[in-house]
N, C-alpha and C positions, 0 to 999 in steps of 0.2 A: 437911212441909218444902216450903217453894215453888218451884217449877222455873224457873230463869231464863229469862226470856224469850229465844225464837228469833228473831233477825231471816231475811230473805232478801235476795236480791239484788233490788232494786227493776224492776221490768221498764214499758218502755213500750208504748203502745196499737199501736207499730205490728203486723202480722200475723205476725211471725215473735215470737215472748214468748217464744223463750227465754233464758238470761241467755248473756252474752258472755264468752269465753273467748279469752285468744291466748296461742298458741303460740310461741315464736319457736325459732331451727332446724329449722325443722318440715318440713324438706326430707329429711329421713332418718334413720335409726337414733334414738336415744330421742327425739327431737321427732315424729318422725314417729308413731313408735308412741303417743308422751302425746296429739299431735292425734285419733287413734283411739279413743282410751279415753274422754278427754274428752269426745269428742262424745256417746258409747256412753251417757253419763250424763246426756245432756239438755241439753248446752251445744251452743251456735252456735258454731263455732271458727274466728277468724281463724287461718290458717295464716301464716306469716310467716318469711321467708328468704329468700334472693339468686337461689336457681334457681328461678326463675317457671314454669318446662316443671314440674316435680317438684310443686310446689305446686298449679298448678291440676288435674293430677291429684286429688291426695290430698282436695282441697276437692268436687271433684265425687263422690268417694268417699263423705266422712262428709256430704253438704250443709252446707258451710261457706263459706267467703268466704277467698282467696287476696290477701297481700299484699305486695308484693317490698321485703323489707329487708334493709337492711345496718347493722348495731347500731352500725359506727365510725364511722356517718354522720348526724350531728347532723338534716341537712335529711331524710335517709330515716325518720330515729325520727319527727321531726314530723308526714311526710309518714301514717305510721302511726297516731299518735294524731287526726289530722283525718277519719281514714278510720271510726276504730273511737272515735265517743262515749260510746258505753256499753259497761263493760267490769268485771264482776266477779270474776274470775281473771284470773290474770298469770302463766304459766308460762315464768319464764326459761332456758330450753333452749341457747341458741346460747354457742360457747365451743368449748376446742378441743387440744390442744396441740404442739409443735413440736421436734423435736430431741429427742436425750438426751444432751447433751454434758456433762463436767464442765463446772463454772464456770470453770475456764480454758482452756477451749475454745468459751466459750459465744459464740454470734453474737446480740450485742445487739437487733438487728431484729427475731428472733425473738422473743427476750423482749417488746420493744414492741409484738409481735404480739396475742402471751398474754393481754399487763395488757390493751389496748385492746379485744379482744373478751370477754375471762372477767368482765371487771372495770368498766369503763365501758362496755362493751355493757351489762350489770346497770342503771349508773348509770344511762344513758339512756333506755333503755327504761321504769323503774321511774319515772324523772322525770317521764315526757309522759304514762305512763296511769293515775299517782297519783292526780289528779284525779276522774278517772271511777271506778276502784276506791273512792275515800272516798263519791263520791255515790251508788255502786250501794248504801249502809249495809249493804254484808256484803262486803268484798272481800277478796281472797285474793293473796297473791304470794306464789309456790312459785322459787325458785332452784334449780338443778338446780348441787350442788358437787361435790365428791366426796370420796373418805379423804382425798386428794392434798393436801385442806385440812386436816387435821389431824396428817398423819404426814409425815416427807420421806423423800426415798431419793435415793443419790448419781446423779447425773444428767439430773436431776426439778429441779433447783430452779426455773427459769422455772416451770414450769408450777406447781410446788407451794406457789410464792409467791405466784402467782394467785389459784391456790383458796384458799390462808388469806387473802387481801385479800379474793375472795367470802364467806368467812365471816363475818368481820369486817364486811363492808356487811350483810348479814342480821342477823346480831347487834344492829348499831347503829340499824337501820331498825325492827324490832321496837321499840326503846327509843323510836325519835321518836315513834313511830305507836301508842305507849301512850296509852289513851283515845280512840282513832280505832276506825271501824269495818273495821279492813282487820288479819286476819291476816296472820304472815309465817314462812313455812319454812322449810326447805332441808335438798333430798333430798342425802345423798352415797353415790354408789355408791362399789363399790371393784371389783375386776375385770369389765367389762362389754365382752360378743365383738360387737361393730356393725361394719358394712361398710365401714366409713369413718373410725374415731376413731384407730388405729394405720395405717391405711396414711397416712394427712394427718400423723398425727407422723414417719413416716419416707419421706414425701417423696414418695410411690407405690413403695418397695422392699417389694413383696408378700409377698417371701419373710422378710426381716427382721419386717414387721407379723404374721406368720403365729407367727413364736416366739414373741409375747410371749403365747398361749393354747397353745404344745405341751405336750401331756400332760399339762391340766388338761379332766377330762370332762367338766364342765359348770359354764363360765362362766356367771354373769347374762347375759341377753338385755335387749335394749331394753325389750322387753312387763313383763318384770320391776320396771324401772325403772316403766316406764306404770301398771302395776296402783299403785304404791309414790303418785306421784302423784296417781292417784283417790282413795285412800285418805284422802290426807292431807285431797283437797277437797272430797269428800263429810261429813266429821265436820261435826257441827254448829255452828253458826257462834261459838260460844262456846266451844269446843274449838280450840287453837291447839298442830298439830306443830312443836315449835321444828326439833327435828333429828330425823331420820332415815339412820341410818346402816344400810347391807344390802350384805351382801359375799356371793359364792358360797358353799356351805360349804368347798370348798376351798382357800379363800385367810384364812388366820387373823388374817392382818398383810401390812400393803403386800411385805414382805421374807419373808413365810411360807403359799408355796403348794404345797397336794402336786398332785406331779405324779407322773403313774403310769408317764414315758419321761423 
């Protein structure tokens, strides 16, 4: 039985050959940690996201290239993909969420917040380095979603309408990009402890973001998420993870976590 042939990411003459990776969120907790892993594996990794202090760190870290983006901003995506011509992974990291109010209590703002970065940050990003992903003829886009996109829970709906609109954009992108050399993912975590994902939903109320992990012993970690990502982009290039779904063991269902207090 014949082996399908392997492509690879096409690499240019310049000195540095290895293939091109970007990151986006990659200022902290699972961006930061996928920039790490990413690299670990032999990719050049655009880091990419708003806080430029945090980035050129982390770039001098893995030897990679720091880019300052902001995903709701058309001219900043641009400004990204003129920076980064070759590019065979795409790992869309940046996204966020805000509030837990019911729906009639919900401040709309917020919501426009959600769609704008979970959901056309996606769009934009995925639009301006589509090109270079199709001409690397092996290219990869991982979206970073989560249960949130599959399951609801009352006082989630912004945020869990988001991620099933990111599902739906992977879903749908997968389908266009049939016949094209560019797989398409998408990891969803489900409880994951980073430094930063509940305090930004509850506004900097430390102690609030602190309960939503009480007396559960071992949430997912970013690295967790990170390894979940490699995995997916290391498989051979005819290997295509639709989805990936990875919860703690202690969390069964968005609504079923044991907790041991």
């Amino acid at each position: 039985m014949s082996t399908p042939p392997t492509r690879r990411p096409r690499r240019s003459d310049r000195a540095d050959a290895r293939p091109v990776a970007v990151v986006t969120g990659a200022s902290s907790g699972i961006g930061a940690a996928a920039a790490r892993r990413v690299a670990a594996e032999g990719y050049r990794v655009v880091c990419a996201a708003r806080r430029r202090d945090r980035l050129d760190e982390l770039a001098a870290e893995i030897d990679g290239e720091a880019v300052t983006l902001d995903v709701t901003s058309s001219e900043s995506v641009a400004a990204l993909a003129a920076a980064v011509p070759e590019c065979s992974l795409l790992v869309n990291d940046a996204g966020g969420a805000l509030g837990l109010e019911p729906i009639a209590s919900a401040d709309p703002d917020e919501w426009q917040t959600m769609f704008d970065v979970n959901v056309l940050g996606v769009l934009r990003v995925t639009q301006a380095l589509l090109p270079a992903l199709i001409a690397s003829g092996a290219g990869h886009v991982i979206v970073v979603g989560s249960t949130a996109g599959r399951i609801v829970y009352e006082g989630g709906a912004g945020y869990t309408a988001a991620k099933h609109a990111v599902a739906a954009v992977v879903e749908t992108l997968r389908l266009e990009l049939c016949g094209q050399p560019v797989r398409v993912s998408e990891i969803a975590p489900g409880m994951v402890r980073t430094e930063e994902f509940s305090l930004v939903r509850f506004h900097g109320d430390a102690e609030r973001a602190k309960q939503v992990y009480a007396g559960v012993e071992a949430p997912l970690t970013a690295d967790d998420i990170a390894d979940c990502i490699a995995w997916c982009a290391t498989r051979p290039p005819h290997v295509n993870v639709d989805l990936l779904v990875v919860k703690p063991l202690a969390q069964a269902a968005q609504h079923k976590v044991h907790r041991t207090t």
